[in-house]
ModelCIF file with pLDDT and N, C-alpha, C, O atoms, coordinates in Angstrom:
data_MODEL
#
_entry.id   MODEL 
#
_entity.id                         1 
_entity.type                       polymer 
_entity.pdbx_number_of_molecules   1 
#
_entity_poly.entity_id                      1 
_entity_poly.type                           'polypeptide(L)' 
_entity_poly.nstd_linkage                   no 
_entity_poly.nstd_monomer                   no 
_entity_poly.pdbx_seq_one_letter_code       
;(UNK)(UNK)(UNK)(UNK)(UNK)(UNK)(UNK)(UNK)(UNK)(UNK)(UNK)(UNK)(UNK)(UNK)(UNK)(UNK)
(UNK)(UNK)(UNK)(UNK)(UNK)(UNK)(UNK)(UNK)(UNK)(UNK)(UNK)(UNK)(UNK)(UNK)(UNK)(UNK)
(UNK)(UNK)(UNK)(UNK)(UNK)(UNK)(UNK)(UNK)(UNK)(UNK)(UNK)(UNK)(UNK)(UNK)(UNK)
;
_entity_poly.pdbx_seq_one_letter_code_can   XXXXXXXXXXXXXXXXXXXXXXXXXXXXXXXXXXXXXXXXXXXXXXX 
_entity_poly.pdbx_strand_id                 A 
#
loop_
_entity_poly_seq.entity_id 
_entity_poly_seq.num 
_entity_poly_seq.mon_id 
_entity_poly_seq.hetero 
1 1  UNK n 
1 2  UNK n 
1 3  UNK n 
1 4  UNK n 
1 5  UNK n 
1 6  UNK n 
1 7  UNK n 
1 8  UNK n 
1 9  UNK n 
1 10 UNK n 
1 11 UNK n 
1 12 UNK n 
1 13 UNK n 
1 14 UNK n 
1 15 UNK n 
1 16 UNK n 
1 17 UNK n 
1 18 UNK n 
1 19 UNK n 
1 20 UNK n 
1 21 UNK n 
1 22 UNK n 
1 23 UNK n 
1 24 UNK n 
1 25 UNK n 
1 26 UNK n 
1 27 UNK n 
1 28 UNK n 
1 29 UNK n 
1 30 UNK n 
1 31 UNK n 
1 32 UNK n 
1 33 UNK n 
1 34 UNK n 
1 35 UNK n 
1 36 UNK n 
1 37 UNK n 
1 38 UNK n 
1 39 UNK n 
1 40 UNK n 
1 41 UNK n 
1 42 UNK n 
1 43 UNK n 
1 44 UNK n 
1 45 UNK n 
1 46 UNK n 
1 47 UNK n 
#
_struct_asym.id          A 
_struct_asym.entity_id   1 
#
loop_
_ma_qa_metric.id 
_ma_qa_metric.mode 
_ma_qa_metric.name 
_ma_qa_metric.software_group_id 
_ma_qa_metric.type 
1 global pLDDT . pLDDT 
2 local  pLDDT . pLDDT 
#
_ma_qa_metric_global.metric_id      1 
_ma_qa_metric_global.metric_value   85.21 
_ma_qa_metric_global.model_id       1 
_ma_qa_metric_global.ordinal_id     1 
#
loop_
_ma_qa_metric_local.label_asym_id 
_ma_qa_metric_local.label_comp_id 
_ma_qa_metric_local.label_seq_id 
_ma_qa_metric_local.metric_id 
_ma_qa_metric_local.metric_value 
_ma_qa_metric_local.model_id 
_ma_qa_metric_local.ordinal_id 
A UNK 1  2 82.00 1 1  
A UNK 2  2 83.00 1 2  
A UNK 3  2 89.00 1 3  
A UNK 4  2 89.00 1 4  
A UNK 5  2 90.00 1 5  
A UNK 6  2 90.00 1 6  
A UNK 7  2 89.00 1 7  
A UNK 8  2 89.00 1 8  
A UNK 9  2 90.00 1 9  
A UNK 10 2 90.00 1 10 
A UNK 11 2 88.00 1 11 
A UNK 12 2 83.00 1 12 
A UNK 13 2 79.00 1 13 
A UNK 14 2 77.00 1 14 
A UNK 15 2 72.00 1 15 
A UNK 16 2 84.00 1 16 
A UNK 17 2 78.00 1 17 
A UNK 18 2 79.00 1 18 
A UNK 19 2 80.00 1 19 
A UNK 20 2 79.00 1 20 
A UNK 21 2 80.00 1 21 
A UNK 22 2 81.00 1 22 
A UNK 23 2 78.00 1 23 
A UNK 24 2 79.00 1 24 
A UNK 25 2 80.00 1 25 
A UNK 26 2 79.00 1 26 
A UNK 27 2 78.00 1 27 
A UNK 28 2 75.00 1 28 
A UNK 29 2 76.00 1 29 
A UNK 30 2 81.00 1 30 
A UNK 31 2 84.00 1 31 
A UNK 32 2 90.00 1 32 
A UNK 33 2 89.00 1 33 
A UNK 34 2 90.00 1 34 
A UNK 35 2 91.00 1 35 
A UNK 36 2 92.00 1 36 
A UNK 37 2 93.00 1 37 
A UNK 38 2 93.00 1 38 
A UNK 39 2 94.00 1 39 
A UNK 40 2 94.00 1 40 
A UNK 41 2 94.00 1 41 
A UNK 42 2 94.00 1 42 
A UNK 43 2 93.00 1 43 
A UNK 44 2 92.00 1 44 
A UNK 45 2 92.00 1 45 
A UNK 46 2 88.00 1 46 
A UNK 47 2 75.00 1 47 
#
loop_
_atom_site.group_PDB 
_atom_site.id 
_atom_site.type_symbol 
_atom_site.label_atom_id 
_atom_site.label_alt_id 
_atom_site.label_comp_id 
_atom_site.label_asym_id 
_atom_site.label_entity_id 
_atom_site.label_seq_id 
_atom_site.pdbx_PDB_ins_code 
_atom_site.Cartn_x 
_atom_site.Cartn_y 
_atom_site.Cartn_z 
_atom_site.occupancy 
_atom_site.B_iso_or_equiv 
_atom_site.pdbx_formal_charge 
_atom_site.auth_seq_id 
_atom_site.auth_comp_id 
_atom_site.auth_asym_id 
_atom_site.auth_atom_id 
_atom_site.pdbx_PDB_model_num 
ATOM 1   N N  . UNK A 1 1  ? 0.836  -1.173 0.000   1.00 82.00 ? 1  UNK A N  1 
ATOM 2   C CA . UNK A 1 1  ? 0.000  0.000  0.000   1.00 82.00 ? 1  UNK A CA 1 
ATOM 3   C C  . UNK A 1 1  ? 0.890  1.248  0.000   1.00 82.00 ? 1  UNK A C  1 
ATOM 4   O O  . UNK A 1 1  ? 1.978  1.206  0.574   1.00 82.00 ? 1  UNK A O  1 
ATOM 5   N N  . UNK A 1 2  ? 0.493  2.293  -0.586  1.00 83.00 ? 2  UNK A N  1 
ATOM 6   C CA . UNK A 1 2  ? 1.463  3.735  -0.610  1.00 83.00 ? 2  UNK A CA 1 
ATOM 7   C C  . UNK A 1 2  ? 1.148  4.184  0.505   1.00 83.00 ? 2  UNK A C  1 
ATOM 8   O O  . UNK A 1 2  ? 0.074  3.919  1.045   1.00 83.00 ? 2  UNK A O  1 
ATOM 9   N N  . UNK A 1 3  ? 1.993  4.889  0.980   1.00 89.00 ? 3  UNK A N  1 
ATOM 10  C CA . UNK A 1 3  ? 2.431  5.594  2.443   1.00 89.00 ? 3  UNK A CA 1 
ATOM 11  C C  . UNK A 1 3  ? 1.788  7.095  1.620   1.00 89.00 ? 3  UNK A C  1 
ATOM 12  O O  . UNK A 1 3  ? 2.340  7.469  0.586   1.00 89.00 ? 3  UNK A O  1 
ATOM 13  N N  . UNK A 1 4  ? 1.035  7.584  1.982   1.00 89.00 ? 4  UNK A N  1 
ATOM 14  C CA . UNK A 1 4  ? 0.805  9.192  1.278   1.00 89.00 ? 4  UNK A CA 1 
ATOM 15  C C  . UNK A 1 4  ? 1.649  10.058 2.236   1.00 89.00 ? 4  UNK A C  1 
ATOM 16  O O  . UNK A 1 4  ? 2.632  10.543 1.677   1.00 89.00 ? 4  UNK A O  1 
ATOM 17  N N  . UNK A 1 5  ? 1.535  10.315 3.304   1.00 90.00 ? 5  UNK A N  1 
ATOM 18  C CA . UNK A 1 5  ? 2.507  10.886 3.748   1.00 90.00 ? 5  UNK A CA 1 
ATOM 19  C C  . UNK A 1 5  ? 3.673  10.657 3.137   1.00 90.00 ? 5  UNK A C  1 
ATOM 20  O O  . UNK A 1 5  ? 3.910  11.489 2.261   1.00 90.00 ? 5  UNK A O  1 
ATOM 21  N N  . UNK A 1 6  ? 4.729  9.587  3.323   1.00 90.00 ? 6  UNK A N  1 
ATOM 22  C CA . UNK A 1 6  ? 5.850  9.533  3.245   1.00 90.00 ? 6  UNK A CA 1 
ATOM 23  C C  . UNK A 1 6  ? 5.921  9.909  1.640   1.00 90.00 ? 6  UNK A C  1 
ATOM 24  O O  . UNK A 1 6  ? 6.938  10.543 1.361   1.00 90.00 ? 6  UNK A O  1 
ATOM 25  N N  . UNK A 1 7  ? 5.222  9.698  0.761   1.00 89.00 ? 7  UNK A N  1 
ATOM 26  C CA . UNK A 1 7  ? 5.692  9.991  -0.671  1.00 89.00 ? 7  UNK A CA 1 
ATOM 27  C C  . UNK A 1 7  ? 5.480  11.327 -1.198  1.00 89.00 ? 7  UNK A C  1 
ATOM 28  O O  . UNK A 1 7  ? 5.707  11.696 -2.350  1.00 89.00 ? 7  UNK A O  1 
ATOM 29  N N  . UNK A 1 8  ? 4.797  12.348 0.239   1.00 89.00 ? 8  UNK A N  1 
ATOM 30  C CA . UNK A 1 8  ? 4.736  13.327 -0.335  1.00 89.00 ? 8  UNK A CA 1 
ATOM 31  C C  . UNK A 1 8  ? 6.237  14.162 0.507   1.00 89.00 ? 8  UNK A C  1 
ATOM 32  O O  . UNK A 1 8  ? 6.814  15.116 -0.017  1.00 89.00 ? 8  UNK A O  1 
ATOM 33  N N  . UNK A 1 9  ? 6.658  13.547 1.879   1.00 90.00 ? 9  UNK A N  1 
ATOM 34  C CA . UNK A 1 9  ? 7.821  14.140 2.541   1.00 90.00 ? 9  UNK A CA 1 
ATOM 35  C C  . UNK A 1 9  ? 8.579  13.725 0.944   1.00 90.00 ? 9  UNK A C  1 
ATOM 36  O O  . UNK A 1 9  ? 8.497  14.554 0.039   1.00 90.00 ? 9  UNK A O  1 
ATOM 37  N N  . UNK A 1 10 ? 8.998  12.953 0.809   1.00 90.00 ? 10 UNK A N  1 
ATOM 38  C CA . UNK A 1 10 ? 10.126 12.768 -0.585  1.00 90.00 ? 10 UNK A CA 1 
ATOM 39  C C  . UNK A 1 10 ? 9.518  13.330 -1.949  1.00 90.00 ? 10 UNK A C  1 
ATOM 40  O O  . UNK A 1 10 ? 10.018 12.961 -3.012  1.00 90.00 ? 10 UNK A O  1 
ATOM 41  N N  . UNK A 1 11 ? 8.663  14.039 -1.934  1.00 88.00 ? 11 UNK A N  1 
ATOM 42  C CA . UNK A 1 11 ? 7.999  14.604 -3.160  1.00 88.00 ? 11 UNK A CA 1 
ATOM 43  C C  . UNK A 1 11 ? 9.648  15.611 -3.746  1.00 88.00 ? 11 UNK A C  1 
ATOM 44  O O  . UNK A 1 11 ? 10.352 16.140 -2.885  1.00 88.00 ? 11 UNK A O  1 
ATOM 45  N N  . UNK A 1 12 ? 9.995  15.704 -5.181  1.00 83.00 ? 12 UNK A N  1 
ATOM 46  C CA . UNK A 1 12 ? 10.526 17.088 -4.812  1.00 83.00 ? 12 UNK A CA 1 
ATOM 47  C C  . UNK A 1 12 ? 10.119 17.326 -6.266  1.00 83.00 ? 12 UNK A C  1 
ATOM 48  O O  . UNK A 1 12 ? 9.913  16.439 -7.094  1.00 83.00 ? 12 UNK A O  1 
ATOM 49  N N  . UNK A 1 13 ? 10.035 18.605 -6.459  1.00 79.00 ? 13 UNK A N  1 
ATOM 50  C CA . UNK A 1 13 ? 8.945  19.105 -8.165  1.00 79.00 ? 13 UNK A CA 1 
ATOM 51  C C  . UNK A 1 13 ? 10.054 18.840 -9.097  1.00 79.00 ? 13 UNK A C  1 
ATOM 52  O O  . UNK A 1 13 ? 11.274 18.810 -8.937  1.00 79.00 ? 13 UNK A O  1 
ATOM 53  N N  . UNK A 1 14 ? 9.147  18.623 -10.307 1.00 77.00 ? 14 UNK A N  1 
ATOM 54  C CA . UNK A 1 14 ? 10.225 19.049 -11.281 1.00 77.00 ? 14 UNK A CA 1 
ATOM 55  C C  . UNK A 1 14 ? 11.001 20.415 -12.006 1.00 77.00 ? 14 UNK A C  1 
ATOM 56  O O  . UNK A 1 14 ? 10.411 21.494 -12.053 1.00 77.00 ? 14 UNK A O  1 
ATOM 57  N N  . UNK A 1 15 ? 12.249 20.259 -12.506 1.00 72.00 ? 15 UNK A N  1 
ATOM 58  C CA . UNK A 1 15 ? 12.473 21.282 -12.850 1.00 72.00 ? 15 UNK A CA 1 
ATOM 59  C C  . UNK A 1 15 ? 12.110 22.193 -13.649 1.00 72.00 ? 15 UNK A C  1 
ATOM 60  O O  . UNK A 1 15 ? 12.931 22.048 -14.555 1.00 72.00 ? 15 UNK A O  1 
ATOM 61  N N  . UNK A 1 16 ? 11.469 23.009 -13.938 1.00 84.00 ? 16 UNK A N  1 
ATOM 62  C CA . UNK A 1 16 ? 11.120 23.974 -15.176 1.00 84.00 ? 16 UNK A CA 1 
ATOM 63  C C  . UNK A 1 16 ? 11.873 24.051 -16.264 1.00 84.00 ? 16 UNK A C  1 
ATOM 64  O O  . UNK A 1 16 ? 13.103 24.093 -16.238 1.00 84.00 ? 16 UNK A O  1 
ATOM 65  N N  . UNK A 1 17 ? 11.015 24.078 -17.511 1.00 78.00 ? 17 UNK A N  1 
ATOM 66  C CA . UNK A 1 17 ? 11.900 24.162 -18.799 1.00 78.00 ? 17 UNK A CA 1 
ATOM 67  C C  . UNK A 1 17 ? 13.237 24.505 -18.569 1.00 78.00 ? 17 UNK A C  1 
ATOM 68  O O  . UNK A 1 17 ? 14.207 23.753 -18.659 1.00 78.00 ? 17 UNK A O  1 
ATOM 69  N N  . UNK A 1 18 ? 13.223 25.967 -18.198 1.00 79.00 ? 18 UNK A N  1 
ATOM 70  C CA . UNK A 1 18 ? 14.719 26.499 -18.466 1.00 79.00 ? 18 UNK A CA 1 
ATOM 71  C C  . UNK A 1 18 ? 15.616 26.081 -17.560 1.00 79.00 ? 18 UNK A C  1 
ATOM 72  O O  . UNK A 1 18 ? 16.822 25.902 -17.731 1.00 79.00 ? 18 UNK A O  1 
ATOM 73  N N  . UNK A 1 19 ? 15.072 25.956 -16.735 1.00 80.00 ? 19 UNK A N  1 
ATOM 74  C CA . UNK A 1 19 ? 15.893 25.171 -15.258 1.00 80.00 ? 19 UNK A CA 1 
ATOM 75  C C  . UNK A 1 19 ? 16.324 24.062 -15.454 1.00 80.00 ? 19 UNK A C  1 
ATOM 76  O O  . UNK A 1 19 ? 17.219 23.768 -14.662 1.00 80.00 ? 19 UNK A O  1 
ATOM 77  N N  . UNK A 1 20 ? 15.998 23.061 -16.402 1.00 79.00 ? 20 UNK A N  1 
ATOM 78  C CA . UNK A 1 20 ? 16.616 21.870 -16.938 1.00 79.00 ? 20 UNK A CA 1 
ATOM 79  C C  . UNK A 1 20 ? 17.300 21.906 -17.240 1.00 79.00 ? 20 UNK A C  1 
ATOM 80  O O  . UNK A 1 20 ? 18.338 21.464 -16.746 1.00 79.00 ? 20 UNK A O  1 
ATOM 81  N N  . UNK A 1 21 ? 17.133 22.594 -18.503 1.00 80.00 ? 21 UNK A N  1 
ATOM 82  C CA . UNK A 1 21 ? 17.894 23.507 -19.536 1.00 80.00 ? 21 UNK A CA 1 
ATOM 83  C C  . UNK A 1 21 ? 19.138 23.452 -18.904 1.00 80.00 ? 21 UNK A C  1 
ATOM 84  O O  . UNK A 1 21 ? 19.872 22.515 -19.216 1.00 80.00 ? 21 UNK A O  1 
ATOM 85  N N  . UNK A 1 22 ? 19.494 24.201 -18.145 1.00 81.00 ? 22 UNK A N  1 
ATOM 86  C CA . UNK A 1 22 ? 20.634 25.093 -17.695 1.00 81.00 ? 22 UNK A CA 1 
ATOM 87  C C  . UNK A 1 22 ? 21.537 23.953 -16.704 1.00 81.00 ? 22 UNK A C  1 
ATOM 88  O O  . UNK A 1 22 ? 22.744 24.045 -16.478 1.00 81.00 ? 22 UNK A O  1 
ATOM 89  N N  . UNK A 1 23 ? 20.619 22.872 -16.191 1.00 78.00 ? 23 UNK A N  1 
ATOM 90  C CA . UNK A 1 23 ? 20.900 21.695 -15.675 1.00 78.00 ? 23 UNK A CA 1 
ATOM 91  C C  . UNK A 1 23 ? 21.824 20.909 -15.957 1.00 78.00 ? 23 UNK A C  1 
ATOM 92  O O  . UNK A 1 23 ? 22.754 20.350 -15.375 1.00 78.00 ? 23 UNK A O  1 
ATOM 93  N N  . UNK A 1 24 ? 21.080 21.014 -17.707 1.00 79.00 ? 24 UNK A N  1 
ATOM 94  C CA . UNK A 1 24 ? 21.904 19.639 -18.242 1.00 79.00 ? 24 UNK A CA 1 
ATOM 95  C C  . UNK A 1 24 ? 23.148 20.372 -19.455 1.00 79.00 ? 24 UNK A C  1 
ATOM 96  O O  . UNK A 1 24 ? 24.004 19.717 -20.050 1.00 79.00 ? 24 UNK A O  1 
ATOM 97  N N  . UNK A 1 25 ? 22.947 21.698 -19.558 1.00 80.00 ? 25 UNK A N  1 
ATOM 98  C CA . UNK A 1 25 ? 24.080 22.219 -20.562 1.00 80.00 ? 25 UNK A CA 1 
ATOM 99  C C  . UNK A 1 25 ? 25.139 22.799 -19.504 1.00 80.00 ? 25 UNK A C  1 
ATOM 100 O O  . UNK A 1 25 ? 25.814 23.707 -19.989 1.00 80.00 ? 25 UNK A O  1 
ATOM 101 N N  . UNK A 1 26 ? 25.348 22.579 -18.572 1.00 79.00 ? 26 UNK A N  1 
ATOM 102 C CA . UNK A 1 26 ? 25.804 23.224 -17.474 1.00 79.00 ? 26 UNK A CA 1 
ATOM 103 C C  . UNK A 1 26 ? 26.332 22.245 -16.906 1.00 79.00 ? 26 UNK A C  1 
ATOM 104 O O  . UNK A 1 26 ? 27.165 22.556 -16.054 1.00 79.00 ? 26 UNK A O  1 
ATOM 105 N N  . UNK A 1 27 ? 26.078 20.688 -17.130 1.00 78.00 ? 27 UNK A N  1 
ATOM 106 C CA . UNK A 1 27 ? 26.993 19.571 -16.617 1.00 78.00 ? 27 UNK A CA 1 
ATOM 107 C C  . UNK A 1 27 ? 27.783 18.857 -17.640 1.00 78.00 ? 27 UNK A C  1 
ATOM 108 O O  . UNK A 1 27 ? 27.365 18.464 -18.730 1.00 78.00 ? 27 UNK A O  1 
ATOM 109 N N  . UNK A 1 28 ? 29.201 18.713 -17.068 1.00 75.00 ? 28 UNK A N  1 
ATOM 110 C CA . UNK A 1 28 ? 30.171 18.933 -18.172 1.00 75.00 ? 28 UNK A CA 1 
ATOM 111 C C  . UNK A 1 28 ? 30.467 17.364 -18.226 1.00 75.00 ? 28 UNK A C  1 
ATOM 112 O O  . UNK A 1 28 ? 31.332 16.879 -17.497 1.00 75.00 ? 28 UNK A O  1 
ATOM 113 N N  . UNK A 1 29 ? 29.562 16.422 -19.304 1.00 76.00 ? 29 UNK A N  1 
ATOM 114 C CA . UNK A 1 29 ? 29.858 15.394 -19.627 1.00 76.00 ? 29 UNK A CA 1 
ATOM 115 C C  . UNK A 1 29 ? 30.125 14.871 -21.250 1.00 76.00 ? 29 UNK A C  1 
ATOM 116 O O  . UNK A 1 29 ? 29.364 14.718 -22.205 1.00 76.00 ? 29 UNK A O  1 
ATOM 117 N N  . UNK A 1 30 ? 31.636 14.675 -21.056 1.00 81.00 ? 30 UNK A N  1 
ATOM 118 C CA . UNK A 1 30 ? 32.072 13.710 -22.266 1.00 81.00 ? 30 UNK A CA 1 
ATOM 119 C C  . UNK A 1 30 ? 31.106 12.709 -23.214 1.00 81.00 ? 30 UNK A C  1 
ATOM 120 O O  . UNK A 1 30 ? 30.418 11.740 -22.894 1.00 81.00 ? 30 UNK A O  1 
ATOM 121 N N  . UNK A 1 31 ? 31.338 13.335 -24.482 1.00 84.00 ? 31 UNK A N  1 
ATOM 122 C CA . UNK A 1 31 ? 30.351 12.199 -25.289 1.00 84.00 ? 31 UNK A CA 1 
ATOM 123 C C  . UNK A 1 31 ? 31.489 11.396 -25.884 1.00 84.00 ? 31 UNK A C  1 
ATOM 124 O O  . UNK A 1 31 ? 32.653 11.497 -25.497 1.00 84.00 ? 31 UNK A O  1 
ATOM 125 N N  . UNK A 1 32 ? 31.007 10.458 -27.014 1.00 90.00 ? 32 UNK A N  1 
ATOM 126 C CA . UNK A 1 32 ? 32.001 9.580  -27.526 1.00 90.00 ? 32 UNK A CA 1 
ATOM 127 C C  . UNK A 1 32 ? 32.986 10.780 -28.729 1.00 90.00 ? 32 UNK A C  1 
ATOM 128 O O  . UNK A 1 32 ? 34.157 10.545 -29.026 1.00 90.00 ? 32 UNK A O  1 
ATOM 129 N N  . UNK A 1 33 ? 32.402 11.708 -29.134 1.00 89.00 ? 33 UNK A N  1 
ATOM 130 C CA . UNK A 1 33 ? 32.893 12.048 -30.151 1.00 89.00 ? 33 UNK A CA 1 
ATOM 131 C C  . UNK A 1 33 ? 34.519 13.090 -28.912 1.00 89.00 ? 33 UNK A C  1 
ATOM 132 O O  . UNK A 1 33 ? 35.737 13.132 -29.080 1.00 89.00 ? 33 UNK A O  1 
ATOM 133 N N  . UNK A 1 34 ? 33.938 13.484 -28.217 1.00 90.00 ? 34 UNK A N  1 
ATOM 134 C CA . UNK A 1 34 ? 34.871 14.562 -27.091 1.00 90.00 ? 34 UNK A CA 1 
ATOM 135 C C  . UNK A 1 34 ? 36.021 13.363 -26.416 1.00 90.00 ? 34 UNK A C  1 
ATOM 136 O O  . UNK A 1 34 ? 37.158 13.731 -26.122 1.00 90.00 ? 34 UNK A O  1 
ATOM 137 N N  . UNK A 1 35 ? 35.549 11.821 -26.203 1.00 91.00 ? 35 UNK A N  1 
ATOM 138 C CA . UNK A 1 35 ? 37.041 11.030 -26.076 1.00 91.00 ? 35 UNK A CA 1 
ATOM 139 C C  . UNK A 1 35 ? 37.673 10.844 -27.222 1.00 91.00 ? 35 UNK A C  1 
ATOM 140 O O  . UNK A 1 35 ? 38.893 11.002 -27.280 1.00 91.00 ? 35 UNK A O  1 
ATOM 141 N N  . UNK A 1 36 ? 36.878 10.448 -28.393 1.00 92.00 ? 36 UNK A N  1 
ATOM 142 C CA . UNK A 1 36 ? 37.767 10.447 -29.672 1.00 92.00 ? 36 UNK A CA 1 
ATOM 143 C C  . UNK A 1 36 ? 38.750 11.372 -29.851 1.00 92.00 ? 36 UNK A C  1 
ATOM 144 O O  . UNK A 1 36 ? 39.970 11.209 -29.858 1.00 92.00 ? 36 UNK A O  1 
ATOM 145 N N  . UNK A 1 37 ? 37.921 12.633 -30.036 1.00 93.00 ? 37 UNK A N  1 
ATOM 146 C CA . UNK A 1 37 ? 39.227 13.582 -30.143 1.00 93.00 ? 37 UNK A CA 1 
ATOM 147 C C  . UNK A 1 37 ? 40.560 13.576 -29.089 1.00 93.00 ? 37 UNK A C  1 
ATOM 148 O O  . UNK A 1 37 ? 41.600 14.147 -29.418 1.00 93.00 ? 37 UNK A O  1 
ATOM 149 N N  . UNK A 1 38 ? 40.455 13.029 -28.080 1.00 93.00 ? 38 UNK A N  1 
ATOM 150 C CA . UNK A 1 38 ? 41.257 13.605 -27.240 1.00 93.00 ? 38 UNK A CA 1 
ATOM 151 C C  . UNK A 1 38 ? 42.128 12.308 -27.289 1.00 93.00 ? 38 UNK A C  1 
ATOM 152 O O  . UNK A 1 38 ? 43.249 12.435 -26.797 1.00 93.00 ? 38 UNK A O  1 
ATOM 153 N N  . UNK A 1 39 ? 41.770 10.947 -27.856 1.00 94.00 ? 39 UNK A N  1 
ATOM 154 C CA . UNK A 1 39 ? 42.300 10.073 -27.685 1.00 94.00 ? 39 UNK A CA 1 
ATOM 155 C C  . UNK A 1 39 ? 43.558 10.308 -29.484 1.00 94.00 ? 39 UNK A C  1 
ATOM 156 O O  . UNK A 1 39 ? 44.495 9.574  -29.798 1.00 94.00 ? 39 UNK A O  1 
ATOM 157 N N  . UNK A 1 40 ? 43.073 11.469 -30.204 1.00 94.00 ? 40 UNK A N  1 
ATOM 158 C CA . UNK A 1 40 ? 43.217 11.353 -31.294 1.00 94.00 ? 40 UNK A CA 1 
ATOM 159 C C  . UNK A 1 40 ? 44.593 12.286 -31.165 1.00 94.00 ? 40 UNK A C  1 
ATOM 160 O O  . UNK A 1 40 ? 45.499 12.494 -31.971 1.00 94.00 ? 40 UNK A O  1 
ATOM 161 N N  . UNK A 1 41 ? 44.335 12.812 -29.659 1.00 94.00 ? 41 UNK A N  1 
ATOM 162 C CA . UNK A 1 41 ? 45.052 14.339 -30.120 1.00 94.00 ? 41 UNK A CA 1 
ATOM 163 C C  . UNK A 1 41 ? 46.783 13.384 -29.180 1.00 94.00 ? 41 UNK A C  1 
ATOM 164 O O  . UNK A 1 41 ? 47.986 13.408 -29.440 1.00 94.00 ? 41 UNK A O  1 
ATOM 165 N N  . UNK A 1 42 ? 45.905 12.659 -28.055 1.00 94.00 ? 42 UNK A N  1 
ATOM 166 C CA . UNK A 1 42 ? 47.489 11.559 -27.386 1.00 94.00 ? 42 UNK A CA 1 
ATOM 167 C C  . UNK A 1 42 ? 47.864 11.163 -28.351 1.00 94.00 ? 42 UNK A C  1 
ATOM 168 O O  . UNK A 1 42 ? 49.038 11.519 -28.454 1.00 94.00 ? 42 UNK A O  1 
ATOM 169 N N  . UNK A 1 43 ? 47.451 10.390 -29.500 1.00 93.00 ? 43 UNK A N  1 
ATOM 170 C CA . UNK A 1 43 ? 47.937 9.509  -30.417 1.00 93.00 ? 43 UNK A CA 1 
ATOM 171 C C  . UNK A 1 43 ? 48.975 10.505 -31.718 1.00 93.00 ? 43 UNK A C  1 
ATOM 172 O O  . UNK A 1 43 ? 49.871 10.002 -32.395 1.00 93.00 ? 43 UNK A O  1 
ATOM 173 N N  . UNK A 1 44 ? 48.481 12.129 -31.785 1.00 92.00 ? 44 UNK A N  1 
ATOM 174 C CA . UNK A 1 44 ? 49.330 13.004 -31.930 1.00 92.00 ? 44 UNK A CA 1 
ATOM 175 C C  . UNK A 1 44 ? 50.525 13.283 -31.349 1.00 92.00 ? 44 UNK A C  1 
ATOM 176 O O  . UNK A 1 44 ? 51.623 13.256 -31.906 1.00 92.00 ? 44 UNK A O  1 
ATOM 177 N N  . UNK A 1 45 ? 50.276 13.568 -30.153 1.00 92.00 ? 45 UNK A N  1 
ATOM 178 C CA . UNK A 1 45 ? 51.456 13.935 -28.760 1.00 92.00 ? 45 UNK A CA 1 
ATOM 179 C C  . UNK A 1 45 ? 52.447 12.959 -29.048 1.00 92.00 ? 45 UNK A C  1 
ATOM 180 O O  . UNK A 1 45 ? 53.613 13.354 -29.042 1.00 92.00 ? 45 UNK A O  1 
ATOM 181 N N  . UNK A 1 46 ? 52.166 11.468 -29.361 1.00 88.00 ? 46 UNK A N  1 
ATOM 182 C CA . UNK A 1 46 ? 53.304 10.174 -28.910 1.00 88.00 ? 46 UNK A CA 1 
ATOM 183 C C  . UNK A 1 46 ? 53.915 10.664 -30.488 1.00 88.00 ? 46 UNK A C  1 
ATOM 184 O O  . UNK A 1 46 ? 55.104 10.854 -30.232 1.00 88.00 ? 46 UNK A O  1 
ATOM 185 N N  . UNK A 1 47 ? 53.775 10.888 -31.588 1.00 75.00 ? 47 UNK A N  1 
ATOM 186 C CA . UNK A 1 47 ? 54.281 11.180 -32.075 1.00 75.00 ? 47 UNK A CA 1 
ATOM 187 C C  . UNK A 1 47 ? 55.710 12.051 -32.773 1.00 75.00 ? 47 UNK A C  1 
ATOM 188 O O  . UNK A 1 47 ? 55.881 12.078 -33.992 1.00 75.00 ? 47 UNK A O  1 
#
């Protein structure tokens, strides 16, 4: 059975459009193409 209390103490809202936004362009995570390069640029360096 759901606890209504307890699921509303752990409630927390979601973020607003822009507030996401700014969330997720604002956290600085590596894609595959950003290790390539960098794996491209060592494989330069040993050179």
């Amino acid at each position: 059975m759901i606890e209504f209390e307890e699921e509303i103490k752990r409630y927390k809202p979601s973020l607003e459009i822009s507030e996401a936004e700014d969330a997720i362009y604002n956290n600085d995570l590596k894609d595959v193409s950003d290790i390539m390069k960098e794996m491209i640029e060592e494989i330069k360096d040993l050179k």
